[in-house]
Structures are given as C-alpha cells and as structure tokens.
C-alpha positions as CSV (number, residue, x, y, z in Angstrom):
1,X,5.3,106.7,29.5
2,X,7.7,105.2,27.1
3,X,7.0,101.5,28.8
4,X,3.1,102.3,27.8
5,X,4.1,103.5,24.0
6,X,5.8,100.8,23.0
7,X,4.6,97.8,24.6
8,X,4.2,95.1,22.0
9,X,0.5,94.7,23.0
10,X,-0.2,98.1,22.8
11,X,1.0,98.2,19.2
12,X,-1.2,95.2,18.8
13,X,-4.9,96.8,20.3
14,X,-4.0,99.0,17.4
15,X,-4.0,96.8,14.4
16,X,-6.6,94.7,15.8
17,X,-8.6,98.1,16.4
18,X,-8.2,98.7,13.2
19,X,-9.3,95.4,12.1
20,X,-12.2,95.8,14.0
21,X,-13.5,98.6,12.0
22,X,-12.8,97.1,8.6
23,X,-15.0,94.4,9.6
24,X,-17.8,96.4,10.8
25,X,-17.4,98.6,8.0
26,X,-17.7,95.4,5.7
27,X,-20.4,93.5,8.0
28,X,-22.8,96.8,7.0
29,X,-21.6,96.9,3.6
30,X,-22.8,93.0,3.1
31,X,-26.3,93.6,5.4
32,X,-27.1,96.8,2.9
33,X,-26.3,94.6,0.1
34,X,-28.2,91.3,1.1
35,X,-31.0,93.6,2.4
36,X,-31.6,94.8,-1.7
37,X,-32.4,91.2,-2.5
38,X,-35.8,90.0,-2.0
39,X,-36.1,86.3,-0.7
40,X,-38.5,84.2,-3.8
41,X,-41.1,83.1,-1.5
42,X,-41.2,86.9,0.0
43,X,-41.5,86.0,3.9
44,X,-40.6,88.4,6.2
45,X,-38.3,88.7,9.4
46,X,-40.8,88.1,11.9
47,X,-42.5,85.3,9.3
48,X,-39.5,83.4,9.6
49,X,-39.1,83.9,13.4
50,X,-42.6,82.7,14.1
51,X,-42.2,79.6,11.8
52,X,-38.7,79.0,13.0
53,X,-39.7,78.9,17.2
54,X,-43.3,76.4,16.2
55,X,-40.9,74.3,14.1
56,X,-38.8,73.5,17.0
57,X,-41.8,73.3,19.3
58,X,-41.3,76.9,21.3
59,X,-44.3,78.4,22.1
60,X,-43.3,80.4,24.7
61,X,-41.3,82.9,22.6
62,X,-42.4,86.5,21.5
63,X,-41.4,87.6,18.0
64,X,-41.1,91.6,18.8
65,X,-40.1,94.8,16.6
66,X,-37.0,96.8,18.6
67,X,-35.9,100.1,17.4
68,X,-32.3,100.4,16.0
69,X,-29.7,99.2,12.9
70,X,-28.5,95.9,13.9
71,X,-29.8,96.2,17.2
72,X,-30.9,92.0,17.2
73,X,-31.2,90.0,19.6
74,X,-32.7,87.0,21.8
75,X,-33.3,88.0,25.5
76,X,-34.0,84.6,27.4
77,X,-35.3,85.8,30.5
78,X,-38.1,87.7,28.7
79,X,-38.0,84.9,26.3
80,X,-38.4,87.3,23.3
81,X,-36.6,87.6,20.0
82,X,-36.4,91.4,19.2
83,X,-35.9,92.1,15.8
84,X,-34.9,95.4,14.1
85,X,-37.3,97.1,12.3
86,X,-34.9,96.8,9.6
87,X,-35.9,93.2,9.5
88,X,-38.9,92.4,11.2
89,X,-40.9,94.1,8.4
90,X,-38.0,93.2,5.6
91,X,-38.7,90.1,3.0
92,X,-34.6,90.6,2.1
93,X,-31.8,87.8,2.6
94,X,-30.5,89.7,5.2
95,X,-33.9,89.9,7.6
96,X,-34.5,86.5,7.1
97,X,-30.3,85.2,7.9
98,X,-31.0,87.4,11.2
99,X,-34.1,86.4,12.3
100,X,-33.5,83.3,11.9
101,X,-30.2,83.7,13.6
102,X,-31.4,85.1,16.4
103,X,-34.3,81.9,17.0
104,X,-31.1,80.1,17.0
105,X,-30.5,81.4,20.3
106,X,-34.1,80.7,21.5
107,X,-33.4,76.8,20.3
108,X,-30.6,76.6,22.4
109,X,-31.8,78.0,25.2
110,X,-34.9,75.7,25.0
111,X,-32.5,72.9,24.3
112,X,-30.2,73.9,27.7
113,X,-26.9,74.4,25.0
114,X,-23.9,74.0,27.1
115,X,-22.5,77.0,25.8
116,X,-25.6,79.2,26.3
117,X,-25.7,77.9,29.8
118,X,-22.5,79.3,30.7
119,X,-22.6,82.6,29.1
120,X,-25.8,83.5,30.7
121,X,-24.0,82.3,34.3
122,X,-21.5,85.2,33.4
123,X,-23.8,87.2,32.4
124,X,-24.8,89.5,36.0
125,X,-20.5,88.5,37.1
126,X,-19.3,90.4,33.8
127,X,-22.3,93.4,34.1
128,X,-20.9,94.3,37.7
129,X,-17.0,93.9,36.2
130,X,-17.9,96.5,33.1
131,X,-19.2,98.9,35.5
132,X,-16.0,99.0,37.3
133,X,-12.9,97.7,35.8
134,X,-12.1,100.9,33.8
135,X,-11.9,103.0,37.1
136,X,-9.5,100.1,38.6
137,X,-7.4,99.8,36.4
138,X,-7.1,103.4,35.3
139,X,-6.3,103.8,39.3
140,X,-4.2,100.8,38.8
141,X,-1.3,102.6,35.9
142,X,-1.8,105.7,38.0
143,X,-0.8,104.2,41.4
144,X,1.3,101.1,39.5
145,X,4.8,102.1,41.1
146,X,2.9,102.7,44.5
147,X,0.5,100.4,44.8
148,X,1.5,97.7,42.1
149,X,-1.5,95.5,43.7
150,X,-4.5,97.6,42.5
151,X,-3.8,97.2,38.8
152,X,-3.3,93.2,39.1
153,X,-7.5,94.1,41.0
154,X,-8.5,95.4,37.9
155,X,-6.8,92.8,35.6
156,X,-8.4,90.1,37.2
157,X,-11.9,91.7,36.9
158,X,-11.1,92.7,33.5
159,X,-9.9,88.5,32.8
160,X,-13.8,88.0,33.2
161,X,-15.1,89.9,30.5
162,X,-12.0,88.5,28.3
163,X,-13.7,84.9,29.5
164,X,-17.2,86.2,28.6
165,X,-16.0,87.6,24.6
166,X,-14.4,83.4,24.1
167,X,-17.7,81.8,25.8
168,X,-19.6,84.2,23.5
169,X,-18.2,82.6,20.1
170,X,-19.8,78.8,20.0
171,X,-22.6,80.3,21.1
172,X,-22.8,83.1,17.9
173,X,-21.1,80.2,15.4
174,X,-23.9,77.9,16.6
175,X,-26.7,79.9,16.7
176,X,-25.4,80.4,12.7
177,X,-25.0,77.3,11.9
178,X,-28.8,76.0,12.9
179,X,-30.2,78.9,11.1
180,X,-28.5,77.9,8.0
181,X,-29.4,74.3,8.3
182,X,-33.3,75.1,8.6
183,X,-33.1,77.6,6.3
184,X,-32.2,75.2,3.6
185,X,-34.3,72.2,5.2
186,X,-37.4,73.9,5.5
187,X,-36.6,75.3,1.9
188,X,-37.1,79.0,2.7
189,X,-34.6,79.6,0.6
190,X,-33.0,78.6,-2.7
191,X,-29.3,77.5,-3.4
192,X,-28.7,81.2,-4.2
193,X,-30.4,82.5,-1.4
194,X,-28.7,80.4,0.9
195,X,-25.0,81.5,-0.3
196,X,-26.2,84.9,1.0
197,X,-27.6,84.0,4.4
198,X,-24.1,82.2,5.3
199,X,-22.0,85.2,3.5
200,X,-23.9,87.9,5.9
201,X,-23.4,85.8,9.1
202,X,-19.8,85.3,8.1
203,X,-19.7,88.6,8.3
204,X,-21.2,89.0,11.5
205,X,-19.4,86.2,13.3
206,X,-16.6,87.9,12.4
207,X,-17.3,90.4,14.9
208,X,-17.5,88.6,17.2
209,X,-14.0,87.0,17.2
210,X,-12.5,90.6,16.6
211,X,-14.1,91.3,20.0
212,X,-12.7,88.3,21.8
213,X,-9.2,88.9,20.7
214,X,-9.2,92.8,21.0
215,X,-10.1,91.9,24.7
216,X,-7.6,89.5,24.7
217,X,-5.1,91.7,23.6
218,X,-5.9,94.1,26.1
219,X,-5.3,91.9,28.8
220,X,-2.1,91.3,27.9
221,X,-1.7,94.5,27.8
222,X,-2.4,95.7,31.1
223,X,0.0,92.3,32.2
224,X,2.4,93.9,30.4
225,X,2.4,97.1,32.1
226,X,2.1,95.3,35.6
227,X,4.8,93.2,35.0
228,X,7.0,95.9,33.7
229,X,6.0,98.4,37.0
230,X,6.1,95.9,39.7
C-alpha cells in the first residue's frame, strides 16, 4: 500500500486532477460569459452551421438540436452536427465559436484530415478497451505479486486510449483554428467578436490536453506499480 501512496505519478494524477477541474470550472465560466453577448449580425448556432457546411461545398451534413450543456458534437458516420440547445437556438459568441467548431470537424472529414482519419480508426479499438481495462487492471494490482502479467494486459489496453487522448488534440486545435479563420473571413464577426470566439475555444482546447496528459499520467502510473511488484 505504501508503494501505491506514494508513487510519484500518483501524486501527479492528483495535481493534474485538480487541474482538470479548474479548467472545466473556467471553460463554463467563459461559455456563460460569451453566451451573454449577442453576435451584431444576430445569426444563430444552427445559422452558422448551415452556412459554414454550403460554404465548403457539404451537402450531405444535417444541422441537428441535441439535448444537454456542452453536449457538441460532429458524428461522421451519421454525418450530422448536433448542436446543444444551448446553441443551436443561441445568437451569442459562444453558439456561434461552437457551431462553427464543430463544422470544423465535418470539413475535415469531407477533406479526409490525416488526423481525423486516424482517430476514427481508433475509434471501435479504444470503445472495446474502455469497456474493459478498469476490470484488468483492477485484477492486475490485486493479483500483481501473483500474477505480475495480468496488470502489464491491462496497461497495454489502457496505452490505447492514452494514444486515442494525443491523436484527439490536432484534431480539436484544427477543427478551432478553421472555425476562427472563416469566422473572420466570411465576416460573421467583428474584431471584437472574434477575440471571444478564440478566448472560448482556448478554453475548451484546454480540455482536451488536460485529458491527454491525466491519461498519460495514469499510465505511468500503473508502469510504476508494475515495475515496483514484479
């Protein structure tokens, strides 16, 4: 037990834990706050969504309302952009920085981005890992000073979803990046405007990258105790 307490990487799941929720916390402070400011030309969410996919020549792509807070996202086998009602119905900063985010993922699918491409590979390899790399590797500490080999199962399994949270940033940062360039080239919104699109999807990038190194963290973790047991 003492081994587990004060590993070095346990000490460090904490702090980044507790990163984590300070930029969460912050990431809902900024939507709450860009959400209060109306965009000057007033279009919506879904507006923006629709305009976004014809400008880039996707036709194929459904705009659609999805219950939740921050429940966003781009689902390419259904090819549809689900929006929260929070912002498909919303003329604020924030609905327009996500919905225009989130046809950033429908341009790079359409444009086969490398990136994209790989993360929706690991897509179906990482949904069968999260369903049972907990029970491994809890099995794994359990049975480490018996049967050393079980944890070093689950840490392999585990490695995939720590591949899946890295893979995941270019594809966030990207998907950013073209919705702030046609934001401001299509002139849907103003110099002001446009500092708060990229302040809110700092924000949410951000969360992102917590998530990648938490997982990362945790791997080394679990090496950690494997190396110490066997």
């Amino acid at each position: 037990m003492q081994t587990l307490i004060f590993s070095p990487a346990y000490i460090l799941i904490g702090a980044i834990a507790i990163i984590g929720m300070i930029v969460q916390s912050r990431l809902k402070s900024k939507f709450k706050h860009y959400s209060k400011i109306r965009l000057n030309k007033g279009y919506t969410g879904a507006e923006v969504a629709e305009m976004m996919l014809r400008d880039n020549g996707i036709t194929d792509v459904k705009v659609v309302s999805t219950p939740g807070f921050l429940s966003d996202h781009y689902h390419p086998v259904k090819k549809t952009v689900n929006l929260s009602e929070p912002v498909y119905g919303s003329n604020s900063v924030a609905a327009v920085a996500v919905a225009a985010h989130e046809c950033g993922h429908a341009v790079q699918h359409a444009r086969g981005y490398k990136w994209l491409t790989l993360r929706s590979k690991l897509v179906p390899v990482v949904q069968f890992s999260s369903s049972i790399v907990q029970w491994i590797l809890i099995a794994g500490i359990l049975l480490v000073n018996t049967f050393p080999k079980l944890l070093l199962v689950g840490i392999i399994i585990f490695a995939a979803n720590v591949v899946f949270s890295f893979v995941t940033l270019p594809v966030e940062y990207d998907a950013s990046n073209r919705a702030k360039k046609w934001l401001i080239k299509k002139n849907i919104v103003d110099k002001e405007e446009s500092r708060g699109v990229a302040d809110a999807l700092k924000w949410a990038a951000r969360t992102y990258v917590v998530a990648a190194v938490s997982s990362l963290a945790t791997l080394i973790y679990y090496l950690d105790v494997y190396n110490r047991r066997s």
